[in-house]
N, C-alpha and C positions, 0 to 999 in steps of 0.2 A: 800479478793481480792488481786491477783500479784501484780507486775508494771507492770509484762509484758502482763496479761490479760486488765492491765490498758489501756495504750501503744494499743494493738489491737483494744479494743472497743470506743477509743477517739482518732484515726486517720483514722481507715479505710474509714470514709462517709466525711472527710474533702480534697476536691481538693483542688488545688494550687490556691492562689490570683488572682481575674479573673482581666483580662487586662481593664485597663478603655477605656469606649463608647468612639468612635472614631465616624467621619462623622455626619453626620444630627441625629442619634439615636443610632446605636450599635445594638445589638442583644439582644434578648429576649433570659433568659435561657433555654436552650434545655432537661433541665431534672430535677426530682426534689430532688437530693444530695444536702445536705445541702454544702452552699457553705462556703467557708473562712467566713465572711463577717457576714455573715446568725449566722455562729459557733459561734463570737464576741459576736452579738448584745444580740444573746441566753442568753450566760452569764449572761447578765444585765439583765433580765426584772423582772420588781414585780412578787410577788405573786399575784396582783390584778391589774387590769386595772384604768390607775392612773383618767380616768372620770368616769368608769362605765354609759359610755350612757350618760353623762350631756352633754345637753345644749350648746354649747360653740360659741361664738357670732352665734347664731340662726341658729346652725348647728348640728348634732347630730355625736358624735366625738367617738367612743370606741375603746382602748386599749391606747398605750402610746406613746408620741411625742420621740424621740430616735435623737439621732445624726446622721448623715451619718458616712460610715466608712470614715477612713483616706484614704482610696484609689479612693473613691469617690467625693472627694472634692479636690480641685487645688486651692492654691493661686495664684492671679497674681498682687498683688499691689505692692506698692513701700516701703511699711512700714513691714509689717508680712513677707511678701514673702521674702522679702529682707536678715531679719536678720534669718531668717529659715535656708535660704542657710549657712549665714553664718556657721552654728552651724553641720551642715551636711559636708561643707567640713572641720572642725576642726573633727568632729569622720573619716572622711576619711583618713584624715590624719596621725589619732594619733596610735602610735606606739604599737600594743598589746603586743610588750614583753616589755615597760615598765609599759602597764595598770599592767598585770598578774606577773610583778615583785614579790611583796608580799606575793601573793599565792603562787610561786613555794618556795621563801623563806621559806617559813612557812611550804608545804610539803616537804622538804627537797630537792628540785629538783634544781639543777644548773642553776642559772639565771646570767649573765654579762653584762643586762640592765640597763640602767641608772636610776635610781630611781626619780620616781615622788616625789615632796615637799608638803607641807602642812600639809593636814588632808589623803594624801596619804603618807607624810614619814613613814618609817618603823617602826621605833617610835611611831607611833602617833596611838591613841587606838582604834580609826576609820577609820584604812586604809582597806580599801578592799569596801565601801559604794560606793565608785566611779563607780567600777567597774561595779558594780548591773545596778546603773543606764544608766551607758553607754550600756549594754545590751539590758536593755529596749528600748534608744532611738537609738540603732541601727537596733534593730530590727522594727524597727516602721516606720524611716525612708525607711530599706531595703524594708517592704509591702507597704508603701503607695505608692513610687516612681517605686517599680519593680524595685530594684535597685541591682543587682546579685553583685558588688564587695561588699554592705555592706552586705549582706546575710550570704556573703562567711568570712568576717570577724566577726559576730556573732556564726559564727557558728565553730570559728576558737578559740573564748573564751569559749566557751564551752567545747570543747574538750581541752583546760586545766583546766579547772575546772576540769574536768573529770580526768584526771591525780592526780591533787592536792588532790582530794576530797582523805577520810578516807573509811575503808573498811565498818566503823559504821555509816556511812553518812555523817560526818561532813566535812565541806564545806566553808574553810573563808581563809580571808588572816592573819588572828586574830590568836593566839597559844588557844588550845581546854582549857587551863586551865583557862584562863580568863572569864567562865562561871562558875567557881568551886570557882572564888573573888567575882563574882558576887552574887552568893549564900550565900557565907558566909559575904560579907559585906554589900549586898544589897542598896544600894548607897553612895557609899565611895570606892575608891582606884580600878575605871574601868572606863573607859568610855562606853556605851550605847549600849554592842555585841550586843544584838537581835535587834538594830536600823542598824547597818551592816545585820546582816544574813536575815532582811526584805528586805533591799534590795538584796541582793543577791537571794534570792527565788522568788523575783517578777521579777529582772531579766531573769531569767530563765524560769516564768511562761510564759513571755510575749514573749521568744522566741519560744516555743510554741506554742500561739497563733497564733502570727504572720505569724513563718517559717516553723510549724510544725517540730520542729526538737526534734524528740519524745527520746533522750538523755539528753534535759533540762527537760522535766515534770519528767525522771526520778533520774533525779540529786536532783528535788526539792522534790520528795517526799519523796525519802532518808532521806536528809534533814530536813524534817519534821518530820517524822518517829524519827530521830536521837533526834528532840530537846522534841517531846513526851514523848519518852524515861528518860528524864531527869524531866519533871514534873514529873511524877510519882512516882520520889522517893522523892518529895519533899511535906513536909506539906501543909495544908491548910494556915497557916500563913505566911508559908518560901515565899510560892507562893505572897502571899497578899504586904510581905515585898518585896523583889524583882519587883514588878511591880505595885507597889502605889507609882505615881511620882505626890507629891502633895506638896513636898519641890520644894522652886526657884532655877535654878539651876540644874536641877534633874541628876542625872550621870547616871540615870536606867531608861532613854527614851528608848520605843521601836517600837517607828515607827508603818507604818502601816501593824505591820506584821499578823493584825488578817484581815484585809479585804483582805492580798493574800492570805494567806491561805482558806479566804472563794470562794475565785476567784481556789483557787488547787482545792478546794472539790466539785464546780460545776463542775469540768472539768472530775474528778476521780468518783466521788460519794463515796470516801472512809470515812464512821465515825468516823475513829482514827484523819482523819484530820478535818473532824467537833468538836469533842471533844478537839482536840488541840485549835480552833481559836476561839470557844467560853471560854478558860482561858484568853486570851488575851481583854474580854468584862469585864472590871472592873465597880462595881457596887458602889464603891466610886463615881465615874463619873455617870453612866448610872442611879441609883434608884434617885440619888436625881436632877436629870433634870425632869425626869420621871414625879417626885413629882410635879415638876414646881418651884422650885428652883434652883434660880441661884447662882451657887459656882465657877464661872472663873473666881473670882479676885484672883490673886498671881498665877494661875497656870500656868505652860510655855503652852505657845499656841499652839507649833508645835508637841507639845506631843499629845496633844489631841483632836486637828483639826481631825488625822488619826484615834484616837478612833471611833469619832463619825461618820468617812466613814467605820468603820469596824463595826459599829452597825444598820448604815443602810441597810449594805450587808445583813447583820442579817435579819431585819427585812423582804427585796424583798426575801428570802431564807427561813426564816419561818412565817413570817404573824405574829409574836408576837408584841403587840401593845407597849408593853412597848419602845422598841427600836426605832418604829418611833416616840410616841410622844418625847423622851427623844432626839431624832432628831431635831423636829418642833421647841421647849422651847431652847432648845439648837442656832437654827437658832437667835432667836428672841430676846437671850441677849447676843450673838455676836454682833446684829448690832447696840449694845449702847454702842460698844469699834472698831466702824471701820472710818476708816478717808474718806475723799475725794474721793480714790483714790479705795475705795473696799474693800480695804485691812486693816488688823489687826496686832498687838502685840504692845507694846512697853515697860515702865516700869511696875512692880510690886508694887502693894501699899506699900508692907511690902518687900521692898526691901533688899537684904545684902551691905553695901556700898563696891564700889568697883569692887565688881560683875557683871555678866551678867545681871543679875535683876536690877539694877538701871540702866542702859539706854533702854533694849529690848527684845524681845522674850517672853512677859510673855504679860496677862492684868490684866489691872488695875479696878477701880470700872467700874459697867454701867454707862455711859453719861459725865465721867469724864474724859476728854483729853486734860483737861487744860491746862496741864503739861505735856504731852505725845510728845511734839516734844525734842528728846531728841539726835537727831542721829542716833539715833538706830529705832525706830519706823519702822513698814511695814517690817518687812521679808518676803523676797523673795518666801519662801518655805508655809509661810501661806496663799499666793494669791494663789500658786497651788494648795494645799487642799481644800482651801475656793471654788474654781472653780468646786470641784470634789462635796463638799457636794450640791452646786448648782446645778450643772447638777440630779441627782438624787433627790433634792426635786422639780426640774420641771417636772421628771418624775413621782413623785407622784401628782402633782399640776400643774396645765397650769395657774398660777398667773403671769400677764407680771411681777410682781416687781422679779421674780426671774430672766427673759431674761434681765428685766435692770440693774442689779445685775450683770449678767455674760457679757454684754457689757461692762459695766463701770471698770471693775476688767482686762477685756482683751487689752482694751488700756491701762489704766492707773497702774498696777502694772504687770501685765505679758509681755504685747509689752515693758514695761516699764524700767523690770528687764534687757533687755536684750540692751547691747551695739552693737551702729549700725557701731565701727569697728570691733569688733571681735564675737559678738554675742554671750558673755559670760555675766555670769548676777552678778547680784549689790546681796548681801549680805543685808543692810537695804537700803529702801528708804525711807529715809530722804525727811521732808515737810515743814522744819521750816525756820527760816529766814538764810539767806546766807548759804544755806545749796551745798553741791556737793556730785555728784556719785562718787564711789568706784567699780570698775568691776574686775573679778578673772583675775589672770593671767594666761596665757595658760598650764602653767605646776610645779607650785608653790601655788598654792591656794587649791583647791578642798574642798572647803567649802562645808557644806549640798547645799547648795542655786547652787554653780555650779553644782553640782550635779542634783538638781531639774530642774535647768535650762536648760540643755541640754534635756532634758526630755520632759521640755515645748515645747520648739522647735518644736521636732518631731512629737508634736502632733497641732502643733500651727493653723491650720486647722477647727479645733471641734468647735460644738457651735456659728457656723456664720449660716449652715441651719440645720432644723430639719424636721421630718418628723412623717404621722401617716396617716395611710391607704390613704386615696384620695387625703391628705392636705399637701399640701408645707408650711414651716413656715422658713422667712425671720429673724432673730434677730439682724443681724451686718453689715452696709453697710462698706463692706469691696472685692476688687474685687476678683474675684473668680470664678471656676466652680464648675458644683452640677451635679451627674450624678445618674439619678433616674432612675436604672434599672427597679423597679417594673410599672414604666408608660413610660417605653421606650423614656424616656427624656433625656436631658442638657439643665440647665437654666444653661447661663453666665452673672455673673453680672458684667458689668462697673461702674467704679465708683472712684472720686477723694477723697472722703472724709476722712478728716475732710476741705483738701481745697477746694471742691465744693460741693455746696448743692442738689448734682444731683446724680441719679443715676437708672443706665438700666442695663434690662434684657432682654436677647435676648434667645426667647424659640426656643429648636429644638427638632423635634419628625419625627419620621417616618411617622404614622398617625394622624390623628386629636386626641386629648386627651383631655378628659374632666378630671379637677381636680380643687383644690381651694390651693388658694394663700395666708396666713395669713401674716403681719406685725403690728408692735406696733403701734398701733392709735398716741401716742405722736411723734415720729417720723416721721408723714409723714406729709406732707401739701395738696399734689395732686397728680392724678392718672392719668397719661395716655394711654391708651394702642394703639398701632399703630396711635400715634398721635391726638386720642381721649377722649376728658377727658372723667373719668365716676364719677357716683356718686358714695362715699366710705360707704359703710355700716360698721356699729360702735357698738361694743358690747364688753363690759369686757375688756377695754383696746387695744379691737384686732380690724384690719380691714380686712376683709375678700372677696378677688374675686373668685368669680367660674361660670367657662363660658368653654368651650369647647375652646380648644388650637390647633392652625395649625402652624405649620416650620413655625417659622421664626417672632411671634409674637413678637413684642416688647412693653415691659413695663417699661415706664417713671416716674419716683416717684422723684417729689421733696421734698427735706431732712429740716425737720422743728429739727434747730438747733437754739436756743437761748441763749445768755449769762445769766447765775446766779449764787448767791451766796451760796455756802454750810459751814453753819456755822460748826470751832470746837467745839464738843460737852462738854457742862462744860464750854467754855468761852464765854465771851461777847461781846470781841473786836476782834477776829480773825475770820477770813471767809477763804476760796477758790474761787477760779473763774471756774466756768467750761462754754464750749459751750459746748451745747447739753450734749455728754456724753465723751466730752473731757476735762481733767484736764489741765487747763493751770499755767504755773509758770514764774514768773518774775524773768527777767533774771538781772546778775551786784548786785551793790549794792544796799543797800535799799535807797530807793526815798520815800520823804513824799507824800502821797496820800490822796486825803483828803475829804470828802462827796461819799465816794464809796457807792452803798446803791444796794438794788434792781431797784428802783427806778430813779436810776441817772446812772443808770452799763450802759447803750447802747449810754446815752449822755456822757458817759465819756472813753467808750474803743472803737476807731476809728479803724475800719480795712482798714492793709494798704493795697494799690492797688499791690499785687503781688501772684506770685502763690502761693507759700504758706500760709497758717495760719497763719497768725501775727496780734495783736493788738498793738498798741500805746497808752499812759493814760500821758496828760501835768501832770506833778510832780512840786511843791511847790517849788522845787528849781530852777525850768527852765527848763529842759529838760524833753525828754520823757520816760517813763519806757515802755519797751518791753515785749509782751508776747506772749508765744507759748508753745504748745504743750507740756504736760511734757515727754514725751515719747521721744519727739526729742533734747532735751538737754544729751548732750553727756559729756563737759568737763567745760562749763560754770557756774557760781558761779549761785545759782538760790534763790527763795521763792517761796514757795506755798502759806501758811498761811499767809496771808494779814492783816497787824493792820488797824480794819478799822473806830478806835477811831483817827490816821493819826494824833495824834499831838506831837510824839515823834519817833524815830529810835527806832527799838525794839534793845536792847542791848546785848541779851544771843549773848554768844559767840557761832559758831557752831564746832563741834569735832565730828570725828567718833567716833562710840561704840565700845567694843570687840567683835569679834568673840566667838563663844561660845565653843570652845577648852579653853577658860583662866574657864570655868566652872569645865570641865575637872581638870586641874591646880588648883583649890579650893577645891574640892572635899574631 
């Protein structure tokens, strides 16, 4: 098959982003061409219907709960909505001939742009990763919002990419021979190309998706085509050497470039690019999960978080069991190396001293976090992956612990990552005692993580409502609109939380609409609808209303939020505090604290009378120790992790970690 047969038979039935429902309802679609939206969700869906007909609180549920798209959904709170913008007017801003500096340097093309710093100098062996990403989140941006200057600026890197690109396909801001070290040295003397050329391809796919702009699908498959090309001449071993990153430290990361690829070959149906993105399924990783053994002690995390979303692709794409159970096992001892906060990585058992390994980005045994607050802890870019593998095993599974999973990961490391002055995000988040944020700088940093993080942003939306034939599904009280073309609706939700425990929904539909309403049983305390309680029916976690809907129905749900404690795993004296499913952290210096317990947590943390979230705890020296949100500490000295043995100051000094460019530099 062409591209250009490609190109014709994967754009002609795709219209432009339909404009979001306006007034009481909107319009119902007038035809049945798959829409933008439609094209998206298509992508994703299993090979099998993630209930097959079960059951599900005493409902009878078939096919799969799915996300809304990004153009479907509107934040409007004070927290997401907020630092979203921010991040959307930094890509508005930012200067495409210094993004595409690099590229034209490298294809020899005349550039007099100021060169970006960091992991964007021209130096540095990961320059051009930025770029990919920023693609994505401008593209994602430019459909959700309808937003024709970012459109026109996606579509504005593309067309130097297109310039840059090689007549053989290749496509970087990287020189073509630093695949030729990578082969020969196999992790030694390169930093991580095909962790660049994944992004760069997913960039591309997603502008695609997005803007239809059928010069990126063909950019990427060049691309693909071109790095095909190069397996092929390489052994079975050569292959195995080059992309077994199972040393700490690994220089031969390579992202997740087997799950865009599996996202190009849904779009193409082309086999060369199915045979490519099944090389990238290493069975180092996958047989022995499969097995039910757990091997993520010492591996770097953010290596293989994207594995295991490029084998799930696998699996929704062929139905072979190995890759989702090697998925599920995979799930289950991750979450005996995650903190508080959702989130994963920190040291390596078998550390190298000195290294990236001895403070972060790796894990260490199951259940063992004893020692895991080290600075470096919770990367940024693993709460992103961690969020992707969730979203998909809830599409295989409607188990609420996976919606409480992706709550708790969306305040507390993704709202989290991101600073609410510049809306650039933290590299580690740090939980231990007297710990502080670190956030990129706007044209000096370009870490993986800002990288990621601009990316979060654009999608920062996802995963508050879900849906599945008749049923609406609530998981994040966070305010917002939902626009359900398929039932000619808009639910908008009001709501202050985490500073009130209230929150409404106000339905609009054209005509009366009968459908059902799910939310998480723990979560709620009462139901009213137009100022009537009702009784809440209660099944498998969920509580479920279904009653026929008229404009203008309103639903009252009060927010059952309580203080408790989440112990660190492996120790016996450190906890966390959360409300509900907000991570709180004490602010200044440590204060002795003393009988904190489950037991004594609500006699001992007084909220104070103000609008926002704040608790008070009298401390053993006299005064009060403060606590809020950790999402909303911005430049304040903080603690998560609580000694709640409270008869000594915990003494570790707190220090940032390196960046993992000094990996690079060890290599």
């Amino acid at each position: 098959m062409t591209i250009s047969i490609i190109l014709q038979k994967y754009s002609r039935n795709i219209r432009a982003p339909r404009q979001a429902l306006t007034g009481i309802a909107g319009r119902r679609r007038k035809n049945k061409r798959e829409t933008r939206q439609e094209f998206i969700r298509n992508m994703g869906k299993t090979s099998q219907p993630a209930f097959n007909g079960q059951n599900i609180v005493g409902i009878e549920v078939s096919g799969l709960f799915t996300n809304f798209g990004l153009d479907e959904v509107r934040l409007t709170d004070k927290y997401f909505a907020f630092r979203r913008q921010l991040v959307k007017k930094y890509i508005h801003e930012f200067d495409i001939n210094r993004l595409m500096h690099t590229f034209k340097i490298n294809a020899g093309i005349p550039s007099r742009a100021e060169p970006l710093g960091g992991w964007e100098d021209a130096r540095c062996g990961l320059r051009g990763h930025f770029a990919g990403h920023f693609l994505s989140a401008c593209s994602k941006f430019a459909f959700a919002d309808q937003d024709d200057l970012l459109q026109a600026k996606a579509n504005e890197i593309v067309n130097i990419m297109e310039l840059c690109a090689k007549p053989n396909g290749y496509l970087s801001a990287f020189e073509e021979e630093k695949l030729d070290v990578l082969e020969s040295e196999e992790n030694r003397s390169v930093w991580a190309p095909y962790y660049t050329l994944h992004k760069i391809i997913q960039g591309l796919v997603d502008c695609y998706i997005y803007l239809r702009n059928s010069k990126s699908l063909e950019l990427a498959v060049k691309l693909a085509y071109y790095i095909h090309r190069r397996f092929e001449e390489l052994s079975f071993w050569k292959i195995d050497g080059i992309l077994r990153c199972t040393k700490v430290n690994p220089a031969n990361e390579f992202g997740g470039i087997g799950d865009a690829l599996y996202t190009l070959y849904g779009i193409t149906g082309d086999d060369i690019i199915l045979e490519l993105a099944h090389i990238f399924d290493r069975d180092y990783l996958i047989d022995y999960l499969a097995d039910g053994k757990d091997v993520l002690e010492n591996l770097h995390a953010n290596t293989h978080l994207p594995m295991i979303i490029a084998a799930m692709h696998r699996y929704d794409i062929s139905g072979e069991e190995k890759y989702k159970t090697a998925a599920l096992n995979f799930y289950n001892f991750l979450l005996g190396r995650t903190f508080a906060n959702g989130n994963n990585s920190s040291k390596a058992a078998a550390y190298i001293k000195g290294g990236v390994s001895e403070k972060s980005e790796h894990w260490g045994g199951y259940g063992k976090l004893e020692d895991a607050l080290t600075g470096g802890e919770s990367e940024s870019c693993c709460a992103h992956n961690t969020e992707r593998i969730l979203e998909r095993l809830f599409q295989w599974n409607c188990s609420v612990e996976y919606l409480d999973h992706l709550e708790i990961l969306k305040y507390n490391a993704i709202l989290n990552s991101a600073s609410d002055k510049s809306g650039l995000s933290q590299y580690h988040q740090p939980m231990g005692s007297r710990a502080a944020k670190k956030f990129s700088s706007l044209y000096d940093s370009f870490w993986c993580c800002t990288a990621s993080g601009i990316e979060a942003m654009s999608e920062l939306q996802k995963n508050i409502w879900f849906h599945c034939g008749d049923t609406l599904l609530l998981n994040a009280f966070i305010s917002s609109t939902v626009v359900w073309e398929e039932k000619n609706a808009k639910i908008t939700q009001h709501t202050e939380f985490p500073d009130a425990l209230v929150s409404t929904l106000v339905v609009n539909v054209g005509e009366a609409e009968e459908f059902r309403i799910m939310f998480k049983e723990k979560a709620v305390k009462a139901v009213k609808i137009n100022a009537v309680p009702v009784d809440l029916k209660k099944e498998n976690g969920y509580i479920v209303i279904h009653r026929v809907f008229y404009d203008q129905d309103t639903i009252e749900i009060e927010i059952d939020a309580s203080l408790h404690l989440v112990p660190l795993q492996g120790s016996e004296r450190l906890a966390a505090v959360m409300y509900g499913s907000i991570l709180l952290a004490k602010l200044g210096q440590d204060s002795l604290l003393q009988d904190i317990s489950n037991h004594t947590i609500h006699e001992k943390f007084v909220r104070r009378p103000q609008d926002r979230l704040e608790f008070v705890v009298d401390s053993l020296q006299g005064n009060q120790a403060r606590f809020i949100p950790l999402f909303r500490v911005e430049e304040e000295q903080y603690t998560v992790y609580l000694d709640l043995k409270g008869d000594s100051l915990q003494n570790s000094c707190f220090s940032f970690a390196k960046d993992g460019s000094s990996a690079y530099e060890e290599a």
